[in-house]
ZAKE-455595 format. One record per atom (N, C-alpha, C): x, y, z; atom name; residue number from 0. Coordinates in steps of 0.001 Angstrom, whole numbers, m for minus. Atoms other than C-alpha are relative to their C-alpha. Layout:
BEGIN
+---------+---------+---------+------+-----+
!       u !       v !       w ! site ! pos !
+---------+---------+---------+------+-----+
!       X !       Y !       Z !   CA ! NUM !
...
+---------+---------+---------+------+-----+
This chain:
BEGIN
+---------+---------+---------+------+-----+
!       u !       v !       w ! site ! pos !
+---------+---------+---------+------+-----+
!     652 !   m1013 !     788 !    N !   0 !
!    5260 !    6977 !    1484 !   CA !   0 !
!    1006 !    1141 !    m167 !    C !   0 !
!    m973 !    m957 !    m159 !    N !   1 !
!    7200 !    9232 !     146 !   CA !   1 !
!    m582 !    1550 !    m281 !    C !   1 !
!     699 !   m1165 !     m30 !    N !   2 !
!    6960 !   13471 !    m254 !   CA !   2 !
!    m871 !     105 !   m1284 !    C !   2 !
!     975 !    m298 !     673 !    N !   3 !
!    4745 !   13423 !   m3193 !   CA !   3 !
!    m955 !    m833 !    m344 !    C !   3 !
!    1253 !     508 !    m413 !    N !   4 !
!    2353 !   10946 !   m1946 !   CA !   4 !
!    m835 !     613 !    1071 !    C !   4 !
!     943 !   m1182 !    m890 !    N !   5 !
!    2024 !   13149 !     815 !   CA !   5 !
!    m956 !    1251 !    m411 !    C !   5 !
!     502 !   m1500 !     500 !    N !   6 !
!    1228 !   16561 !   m1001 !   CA !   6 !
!    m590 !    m466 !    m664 !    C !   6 !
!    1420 !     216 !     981 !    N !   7 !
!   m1193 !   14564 !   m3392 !   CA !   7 !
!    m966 !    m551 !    1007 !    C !   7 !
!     800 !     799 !    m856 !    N !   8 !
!   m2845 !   12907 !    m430 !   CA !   8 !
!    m732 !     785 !     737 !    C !   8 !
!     155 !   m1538 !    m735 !    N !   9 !
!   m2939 !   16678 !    1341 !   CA !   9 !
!   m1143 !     354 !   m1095 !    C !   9 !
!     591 !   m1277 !    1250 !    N !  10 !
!   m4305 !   18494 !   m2064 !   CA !  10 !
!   m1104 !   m1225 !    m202 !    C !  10 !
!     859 !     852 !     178 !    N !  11 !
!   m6706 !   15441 !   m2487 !   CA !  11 !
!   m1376 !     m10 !    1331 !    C !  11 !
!     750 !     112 !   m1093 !    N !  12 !
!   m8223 !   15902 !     947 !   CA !  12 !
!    m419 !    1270 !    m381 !    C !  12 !
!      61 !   m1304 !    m163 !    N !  13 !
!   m8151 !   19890 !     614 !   CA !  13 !
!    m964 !     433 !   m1386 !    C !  13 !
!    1040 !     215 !    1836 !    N !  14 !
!  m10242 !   19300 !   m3260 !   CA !  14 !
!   m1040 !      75 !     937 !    C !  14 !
!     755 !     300 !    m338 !    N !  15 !
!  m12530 !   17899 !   m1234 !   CA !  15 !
!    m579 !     686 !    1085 !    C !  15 !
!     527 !   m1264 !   m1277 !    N !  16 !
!  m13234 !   20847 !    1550 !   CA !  16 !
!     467 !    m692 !    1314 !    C !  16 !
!    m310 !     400 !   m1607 !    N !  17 !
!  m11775 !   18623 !    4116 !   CA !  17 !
!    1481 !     161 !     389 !    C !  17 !
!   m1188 !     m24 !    m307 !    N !  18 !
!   m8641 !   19252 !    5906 !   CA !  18 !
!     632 !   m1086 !     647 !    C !  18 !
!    m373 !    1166 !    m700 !    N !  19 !
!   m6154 !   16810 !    7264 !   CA !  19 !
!    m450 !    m634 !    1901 !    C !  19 !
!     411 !      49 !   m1444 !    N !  20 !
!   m7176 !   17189 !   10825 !   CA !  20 !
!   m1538 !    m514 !     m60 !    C !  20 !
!    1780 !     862 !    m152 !    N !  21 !
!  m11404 !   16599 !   10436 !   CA !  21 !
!     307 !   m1555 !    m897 !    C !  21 !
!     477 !    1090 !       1 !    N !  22 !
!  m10567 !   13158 !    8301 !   CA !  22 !
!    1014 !    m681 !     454 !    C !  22 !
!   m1067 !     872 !   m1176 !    N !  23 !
!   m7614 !   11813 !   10997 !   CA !  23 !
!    m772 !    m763 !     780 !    C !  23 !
!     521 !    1015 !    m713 !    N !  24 !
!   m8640 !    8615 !   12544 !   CA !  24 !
!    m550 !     743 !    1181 !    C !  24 !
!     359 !    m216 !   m1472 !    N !  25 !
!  m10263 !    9291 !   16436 !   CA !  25 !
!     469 !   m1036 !     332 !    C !  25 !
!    m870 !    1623 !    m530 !    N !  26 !
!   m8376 !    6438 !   18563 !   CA !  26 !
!   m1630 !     415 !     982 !    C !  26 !
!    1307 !     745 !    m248 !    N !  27 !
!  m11036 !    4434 !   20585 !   CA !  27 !
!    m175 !    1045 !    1574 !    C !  27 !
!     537 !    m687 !   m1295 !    N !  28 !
!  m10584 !    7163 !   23944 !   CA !  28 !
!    m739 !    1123 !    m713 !    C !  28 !
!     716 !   m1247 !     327 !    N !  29 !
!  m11832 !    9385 !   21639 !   CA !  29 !
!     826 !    1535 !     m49 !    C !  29 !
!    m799 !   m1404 !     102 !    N !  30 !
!   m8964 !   11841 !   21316 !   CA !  30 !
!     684 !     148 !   m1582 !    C !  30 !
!    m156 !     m88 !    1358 !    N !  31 !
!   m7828 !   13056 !   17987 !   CA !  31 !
!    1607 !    m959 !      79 !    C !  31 !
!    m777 !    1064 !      62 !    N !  32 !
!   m4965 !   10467 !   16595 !   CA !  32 !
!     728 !     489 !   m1789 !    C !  32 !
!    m604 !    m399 !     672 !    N !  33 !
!   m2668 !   12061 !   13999 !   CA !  33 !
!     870 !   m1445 !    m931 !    C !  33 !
!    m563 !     811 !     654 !    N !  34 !
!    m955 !    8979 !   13217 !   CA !  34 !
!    m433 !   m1489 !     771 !    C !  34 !
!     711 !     686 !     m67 !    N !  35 !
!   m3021 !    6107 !   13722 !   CA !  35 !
!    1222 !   m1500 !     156 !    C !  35 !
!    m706 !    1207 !    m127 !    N !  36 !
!   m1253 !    2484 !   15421 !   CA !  36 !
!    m349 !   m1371 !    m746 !    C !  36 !
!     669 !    1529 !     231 !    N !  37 !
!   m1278 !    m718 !   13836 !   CA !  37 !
!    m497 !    m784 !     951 !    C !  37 !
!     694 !     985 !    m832 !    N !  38 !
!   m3185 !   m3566 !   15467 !   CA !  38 !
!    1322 !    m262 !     594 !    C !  38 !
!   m1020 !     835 !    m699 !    N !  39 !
!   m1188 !   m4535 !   18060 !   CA !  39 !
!     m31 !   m1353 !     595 !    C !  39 !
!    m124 !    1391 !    m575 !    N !  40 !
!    m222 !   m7806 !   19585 !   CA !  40 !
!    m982 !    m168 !    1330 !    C !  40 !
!    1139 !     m75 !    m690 !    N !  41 !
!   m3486 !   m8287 !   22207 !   CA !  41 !
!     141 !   m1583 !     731 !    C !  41 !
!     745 !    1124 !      10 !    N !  42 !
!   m3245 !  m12070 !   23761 !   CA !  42 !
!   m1125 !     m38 !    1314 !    C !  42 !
!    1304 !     m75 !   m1064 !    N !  43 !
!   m5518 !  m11272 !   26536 !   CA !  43 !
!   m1374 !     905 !    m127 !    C !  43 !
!    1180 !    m548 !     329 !    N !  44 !
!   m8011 !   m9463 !   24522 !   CA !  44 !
!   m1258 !    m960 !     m78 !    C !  44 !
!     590 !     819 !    m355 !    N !  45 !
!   m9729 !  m12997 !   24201 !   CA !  45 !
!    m712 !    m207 !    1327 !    C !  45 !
!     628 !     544 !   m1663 !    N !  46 !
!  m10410 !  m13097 !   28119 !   CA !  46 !
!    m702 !    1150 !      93 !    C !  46 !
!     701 !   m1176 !    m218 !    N !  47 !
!  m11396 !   m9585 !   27949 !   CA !  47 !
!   m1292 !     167 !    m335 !    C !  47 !
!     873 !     108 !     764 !    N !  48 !
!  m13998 !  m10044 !   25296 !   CA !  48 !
!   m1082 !   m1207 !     830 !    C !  48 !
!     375 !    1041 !    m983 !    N !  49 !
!  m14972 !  m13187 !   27694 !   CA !  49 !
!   m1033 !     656 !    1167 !    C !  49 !
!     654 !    m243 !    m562 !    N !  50 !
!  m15798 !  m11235 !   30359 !   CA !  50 !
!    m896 !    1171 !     m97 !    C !  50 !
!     132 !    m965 !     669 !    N !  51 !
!  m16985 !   m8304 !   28735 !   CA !  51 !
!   m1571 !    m421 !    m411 !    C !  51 !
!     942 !     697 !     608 !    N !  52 !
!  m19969 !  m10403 !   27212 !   CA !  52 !
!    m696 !    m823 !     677 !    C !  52 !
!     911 !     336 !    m868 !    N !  53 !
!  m21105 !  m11951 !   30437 !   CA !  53 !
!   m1265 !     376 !     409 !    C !  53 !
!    1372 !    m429 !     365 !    N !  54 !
!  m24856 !  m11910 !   30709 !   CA !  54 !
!    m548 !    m542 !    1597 !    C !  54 !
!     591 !     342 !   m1220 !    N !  55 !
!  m26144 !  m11713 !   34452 !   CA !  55 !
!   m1438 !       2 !      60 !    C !  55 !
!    1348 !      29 !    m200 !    N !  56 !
!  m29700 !  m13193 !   34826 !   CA !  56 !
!    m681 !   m1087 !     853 !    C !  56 !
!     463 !    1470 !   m1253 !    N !  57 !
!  m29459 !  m15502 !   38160 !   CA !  57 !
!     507 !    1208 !     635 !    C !  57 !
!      45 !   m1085 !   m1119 !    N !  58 !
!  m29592 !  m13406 !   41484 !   CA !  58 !
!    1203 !   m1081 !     903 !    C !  58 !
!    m852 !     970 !    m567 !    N !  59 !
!  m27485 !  m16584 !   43043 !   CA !  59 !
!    1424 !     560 !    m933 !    C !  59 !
!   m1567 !    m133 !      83 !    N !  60 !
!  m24436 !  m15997 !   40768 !   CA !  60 !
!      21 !    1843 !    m245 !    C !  60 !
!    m275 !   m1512 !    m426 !    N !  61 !
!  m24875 !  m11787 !   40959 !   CA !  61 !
!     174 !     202 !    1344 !    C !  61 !
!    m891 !     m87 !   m1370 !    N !  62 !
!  m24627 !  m12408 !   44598 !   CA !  62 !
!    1717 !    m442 !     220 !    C !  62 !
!   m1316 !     167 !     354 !    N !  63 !
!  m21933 !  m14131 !   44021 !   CA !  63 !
!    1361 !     518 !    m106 !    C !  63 !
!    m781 !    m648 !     214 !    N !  64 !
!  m20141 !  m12338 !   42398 !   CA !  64 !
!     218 !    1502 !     617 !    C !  64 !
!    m393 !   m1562 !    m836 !    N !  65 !
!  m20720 !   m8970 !   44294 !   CA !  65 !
!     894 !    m616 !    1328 !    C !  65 !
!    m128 !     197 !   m1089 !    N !  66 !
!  m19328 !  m11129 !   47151 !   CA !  66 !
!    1857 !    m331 !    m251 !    C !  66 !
!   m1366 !     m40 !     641 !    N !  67 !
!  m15924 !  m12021 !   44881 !   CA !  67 !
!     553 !     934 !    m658 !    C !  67 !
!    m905 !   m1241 !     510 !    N !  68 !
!  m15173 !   m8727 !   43345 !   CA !  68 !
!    m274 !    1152 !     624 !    C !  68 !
!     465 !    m707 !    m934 !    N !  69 !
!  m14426 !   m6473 !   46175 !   CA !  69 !
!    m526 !    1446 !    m623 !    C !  69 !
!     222 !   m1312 !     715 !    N !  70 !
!  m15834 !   m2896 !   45962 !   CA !  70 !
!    1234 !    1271 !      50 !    C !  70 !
!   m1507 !    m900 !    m402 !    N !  71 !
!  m12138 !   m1286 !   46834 !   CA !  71 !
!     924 !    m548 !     199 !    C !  71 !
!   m1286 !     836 !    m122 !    N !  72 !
!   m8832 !   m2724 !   46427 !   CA !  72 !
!     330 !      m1 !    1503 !    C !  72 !
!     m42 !     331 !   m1391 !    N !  73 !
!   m8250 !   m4538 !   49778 !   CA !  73 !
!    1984 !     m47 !     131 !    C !  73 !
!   m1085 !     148 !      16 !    N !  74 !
!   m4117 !   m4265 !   48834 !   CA !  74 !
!     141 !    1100 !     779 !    C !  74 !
!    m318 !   m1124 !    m258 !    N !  75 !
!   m4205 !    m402 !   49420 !   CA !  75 !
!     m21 !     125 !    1593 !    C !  75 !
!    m490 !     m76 !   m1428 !    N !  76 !
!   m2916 !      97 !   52890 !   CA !  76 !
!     382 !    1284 !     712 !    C !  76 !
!    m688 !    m987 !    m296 !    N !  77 !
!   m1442 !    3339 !   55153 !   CA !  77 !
!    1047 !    m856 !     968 !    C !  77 !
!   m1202 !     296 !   m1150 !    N !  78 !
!    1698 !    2047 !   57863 !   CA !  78 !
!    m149 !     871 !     781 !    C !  78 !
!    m170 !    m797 !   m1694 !    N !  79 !
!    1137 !    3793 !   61012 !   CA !  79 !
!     728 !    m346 !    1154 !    C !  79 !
!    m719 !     137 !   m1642 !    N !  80 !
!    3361 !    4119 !   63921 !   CA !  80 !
!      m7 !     892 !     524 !    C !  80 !
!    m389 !   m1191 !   m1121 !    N !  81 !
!    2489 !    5897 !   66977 !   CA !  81 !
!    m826 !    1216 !    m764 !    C !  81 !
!     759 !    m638 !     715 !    N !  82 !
!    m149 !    7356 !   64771 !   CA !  82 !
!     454 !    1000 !   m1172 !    C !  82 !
!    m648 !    m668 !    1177 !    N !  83 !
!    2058 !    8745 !   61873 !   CA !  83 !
!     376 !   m1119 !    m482 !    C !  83 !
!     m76 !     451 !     901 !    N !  84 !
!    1742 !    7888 !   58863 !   CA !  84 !
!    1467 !    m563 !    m911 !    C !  84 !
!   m1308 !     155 !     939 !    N !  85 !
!    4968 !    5973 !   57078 !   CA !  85 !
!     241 !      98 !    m870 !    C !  85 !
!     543 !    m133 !    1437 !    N !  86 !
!    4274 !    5315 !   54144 !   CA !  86 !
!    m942 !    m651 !    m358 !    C !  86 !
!    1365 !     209 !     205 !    N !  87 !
!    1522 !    4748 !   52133 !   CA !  87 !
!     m40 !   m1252 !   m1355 !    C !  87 !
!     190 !     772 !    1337 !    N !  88 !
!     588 !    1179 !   49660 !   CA !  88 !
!    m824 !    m149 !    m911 !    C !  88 !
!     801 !    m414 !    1061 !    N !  89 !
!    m868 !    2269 !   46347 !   CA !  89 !
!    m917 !   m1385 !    m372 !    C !  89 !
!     431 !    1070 !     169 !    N !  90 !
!   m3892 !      14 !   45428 !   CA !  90 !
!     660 !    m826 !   m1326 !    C !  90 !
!    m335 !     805 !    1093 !    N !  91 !
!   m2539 !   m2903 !   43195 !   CA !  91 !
!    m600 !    m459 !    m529 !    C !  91 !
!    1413 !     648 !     879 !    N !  92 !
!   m5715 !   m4036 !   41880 !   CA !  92 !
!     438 !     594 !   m1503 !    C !  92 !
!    m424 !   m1150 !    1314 !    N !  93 !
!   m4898 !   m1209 !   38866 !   CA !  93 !
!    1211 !   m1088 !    m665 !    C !  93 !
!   m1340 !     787 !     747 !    N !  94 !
!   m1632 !   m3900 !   37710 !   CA !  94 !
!   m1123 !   m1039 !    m633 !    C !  94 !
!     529 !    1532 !    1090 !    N !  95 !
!   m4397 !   m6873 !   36991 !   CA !  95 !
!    m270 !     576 !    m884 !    C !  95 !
!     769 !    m444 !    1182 !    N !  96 !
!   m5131 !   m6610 !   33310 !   CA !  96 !
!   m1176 !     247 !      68 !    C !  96 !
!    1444 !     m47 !     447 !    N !  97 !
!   m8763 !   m7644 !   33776 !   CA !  97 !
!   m1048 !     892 !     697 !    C !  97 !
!     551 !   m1063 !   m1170 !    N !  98 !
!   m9505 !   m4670 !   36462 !   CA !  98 !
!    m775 !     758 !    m185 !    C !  98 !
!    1544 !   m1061 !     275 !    N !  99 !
!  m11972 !   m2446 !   34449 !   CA !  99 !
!    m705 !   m1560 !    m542 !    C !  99 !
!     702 !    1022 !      66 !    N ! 100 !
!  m13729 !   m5834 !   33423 !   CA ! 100 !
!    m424 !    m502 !     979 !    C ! 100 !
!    1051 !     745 !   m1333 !    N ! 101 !
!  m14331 !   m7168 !   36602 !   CA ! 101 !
!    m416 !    1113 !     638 !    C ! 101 !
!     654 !    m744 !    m787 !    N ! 102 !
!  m15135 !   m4131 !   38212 !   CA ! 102 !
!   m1442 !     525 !   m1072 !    C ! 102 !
!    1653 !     m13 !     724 !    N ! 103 !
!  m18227 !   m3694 !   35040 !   CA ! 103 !
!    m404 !    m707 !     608 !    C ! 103 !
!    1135 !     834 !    m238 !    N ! 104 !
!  m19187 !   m6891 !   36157 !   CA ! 104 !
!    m599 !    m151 !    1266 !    C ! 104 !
!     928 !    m249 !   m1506 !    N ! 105 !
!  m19563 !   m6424 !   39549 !   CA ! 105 !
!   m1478 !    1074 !     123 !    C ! 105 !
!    1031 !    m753 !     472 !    N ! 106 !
!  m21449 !   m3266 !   38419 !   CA ! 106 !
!   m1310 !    m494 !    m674 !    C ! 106 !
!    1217 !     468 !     529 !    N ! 107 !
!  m23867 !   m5082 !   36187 !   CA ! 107 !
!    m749 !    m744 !     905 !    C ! 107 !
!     904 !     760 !   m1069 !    N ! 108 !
!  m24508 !   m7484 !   38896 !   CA ! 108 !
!    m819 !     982 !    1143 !    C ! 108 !
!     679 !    m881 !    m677 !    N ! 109 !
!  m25585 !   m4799 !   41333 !   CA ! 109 !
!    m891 !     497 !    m677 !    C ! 109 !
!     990 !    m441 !     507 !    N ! 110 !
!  m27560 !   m3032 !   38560 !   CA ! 110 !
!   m1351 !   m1323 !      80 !    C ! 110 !
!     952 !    1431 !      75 !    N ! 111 !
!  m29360 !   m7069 !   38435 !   CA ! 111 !
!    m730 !     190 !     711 !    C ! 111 !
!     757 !     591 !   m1141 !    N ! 112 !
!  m30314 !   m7476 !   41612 !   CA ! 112 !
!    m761 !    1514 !     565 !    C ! 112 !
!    1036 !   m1175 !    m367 !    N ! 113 !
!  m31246 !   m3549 !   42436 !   CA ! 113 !
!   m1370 !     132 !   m1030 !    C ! 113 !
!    1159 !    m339 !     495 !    N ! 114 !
!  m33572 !   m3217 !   39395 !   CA ! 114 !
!    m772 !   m1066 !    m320 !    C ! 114 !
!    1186 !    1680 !     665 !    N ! 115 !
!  m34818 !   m7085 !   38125 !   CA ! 115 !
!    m277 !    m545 !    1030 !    C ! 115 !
!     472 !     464 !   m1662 !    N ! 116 !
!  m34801 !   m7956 !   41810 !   CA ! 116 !
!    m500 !     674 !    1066 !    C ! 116 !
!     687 !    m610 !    m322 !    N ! 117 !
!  m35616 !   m5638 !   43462 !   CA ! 117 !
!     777 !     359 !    1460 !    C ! 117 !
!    m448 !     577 !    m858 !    N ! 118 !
!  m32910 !   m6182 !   46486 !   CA ! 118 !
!     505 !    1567 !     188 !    C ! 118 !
!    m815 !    m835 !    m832 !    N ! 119 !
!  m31148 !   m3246 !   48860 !   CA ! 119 !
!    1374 !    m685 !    m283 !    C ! 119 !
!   m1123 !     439 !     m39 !    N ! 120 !
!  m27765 !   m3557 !   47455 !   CA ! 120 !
!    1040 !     738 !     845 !    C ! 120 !
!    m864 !    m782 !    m660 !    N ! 121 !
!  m26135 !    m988 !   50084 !   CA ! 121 !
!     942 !    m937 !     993 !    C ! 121 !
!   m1179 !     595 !    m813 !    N ! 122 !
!  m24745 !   m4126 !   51967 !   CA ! 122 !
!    1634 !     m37 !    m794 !    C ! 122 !
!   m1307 !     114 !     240 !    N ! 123 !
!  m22362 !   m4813 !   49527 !   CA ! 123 !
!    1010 !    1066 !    m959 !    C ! 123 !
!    m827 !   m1414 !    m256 !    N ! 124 !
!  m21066 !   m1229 !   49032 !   CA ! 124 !
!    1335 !     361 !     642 !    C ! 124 !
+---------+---------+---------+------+-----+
């Protein structure tokens, strides 16, 4: 695009009472997005969408699964010697891609079994 697609594209918005800033895309966190990305290359958006769309309505596989997706990365560690601290290992759960996905679904499953079942889910807290 060159400069006088811009300034007709400007004076075309500004006709219209709107300025460039109120009709700039919003990106999907919801923060204003000045220059908007093409689709990018995604191949694990498929698995995402996978689990994303899981529909918990058996109390057998919401146990289950609260029992396979822990409630706190079990990587994260401190090194103590002699009761001082060495150093400290950041949870790695945060590197798997599918880490806010499985942690919804653990969530949905707890919402299952506390409200359609009716169950004390504080064990697996």
């Amino acid at each position: 695009m060159n400069f006088t697609n811009c300034t007709m594209s400007y004076l075309t918005l500004v006709s219209r009472g709107t300025t460039p800033v109120e009709s700039a895309p919003i990106s999907q966190s919801g923060s204003f997005d000045p220059f908007p990305s093409k689709p990018r290359f995604a191949p694990l958006r498929p698995i995402r969408h996978w689990l994303e769309n899981i529909k918990i309505q058996d109390s057998k596989f919401a146990h289950r699964l609260c029992q396979l997706i822990p409630a706190q990365c079990p990587f994260e560690r401190d090194i103590k010697v002699f009761g001082r601290v060495l150093f400290h290992i950041p949870p790695l759960c945060k590197l798997n891609p599918f880490y806010e996905e499985l942690v919804s679904l653990r969530f949905q499953a707890l919402c299952y079994l506390a409200d359609e079942c009716g169950e004390d889910v504080s064990a697996y807290c």
